[in-house]
C-alpha positions, 0 to 999 in steps of 0.5 A: 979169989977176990981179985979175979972174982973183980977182974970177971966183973970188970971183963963182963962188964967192959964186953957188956959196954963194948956191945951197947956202944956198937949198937949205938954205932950202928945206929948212927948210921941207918939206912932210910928208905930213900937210900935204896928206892929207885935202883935196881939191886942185882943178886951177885952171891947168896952166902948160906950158913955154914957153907961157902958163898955161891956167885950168881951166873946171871944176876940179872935174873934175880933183882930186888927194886924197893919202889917207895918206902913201903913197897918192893919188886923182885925179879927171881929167875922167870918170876916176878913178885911184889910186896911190902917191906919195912925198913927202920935203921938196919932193921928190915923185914918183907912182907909176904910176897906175891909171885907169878908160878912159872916153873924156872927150871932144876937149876933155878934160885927161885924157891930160895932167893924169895924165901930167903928175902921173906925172912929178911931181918937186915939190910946194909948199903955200902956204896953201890953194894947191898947186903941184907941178912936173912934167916941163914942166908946173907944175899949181896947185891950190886946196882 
């Protein structure tokens, strides 16, 4: 009894250890503003929880630029958007964004790459790949 009451507090604690040092990990690396400023980012595929990941037919309808440090353009289908983001590590969050209303047609993205991108939570680059994780969403994008 003893010893597997131990080797329950030893499992506990090497996951504990385990995560503490990947999060450490991920903050070796985070990613600066000025790592995606000045690029066009182009949606390639929208993964939705629990679902398989769609490819977008057209990626240059759908686009993100982080302008400065503190401001971003979207392209969603006919749209265009604007607003404030932050970004601190992989941490990541967008602001409220501003769009033109134009009506993109049944088929059209629009509603849920902005949605999605509003409730952005992180952000991760990997050469000319991008990827930001959403509430249930994860959008990848390419430059």
């Amino acid at each position: 009894m003893v010893m597997t009451l131990s080797r329950r507090r030893f499992t506990r604690a090497a996951v504990l250890a385990a995560a503490v040092l990947a999060g450490a990990a991920c903050d070796e690396n985070p990613t600066r503003p000025s790592d995606v400023e000045g690029q066009t980012w182009r949606l390639m595929s929208i993964e939705r929880a629990g679902t398989a990941s769609s490819t977008v037919a057209d990626p240059s309808r759908y686009t993100i630029q982080f302008a400065d440090a503190a401001h971003v353009n979207v392209r969603s289908d006919c749209n265009r958007c604007g607003g404030g983001y932050s970004l601190t590590g992989q941490s990541m969050s967008i602001g409220a964004l501003a769009c033109t209303r134009a009506f993109c047609g049944e088929a059209s993205l629009d509603f849920e790459y902005t949605r999605a991108l509003q409730s952005a939570r992180s952000l991760a680059r990997s050469a000319d790949q991008l990827t930001i994780q959403c509430d249930g969403v994860v959008l990848r994008f390419r430059m």
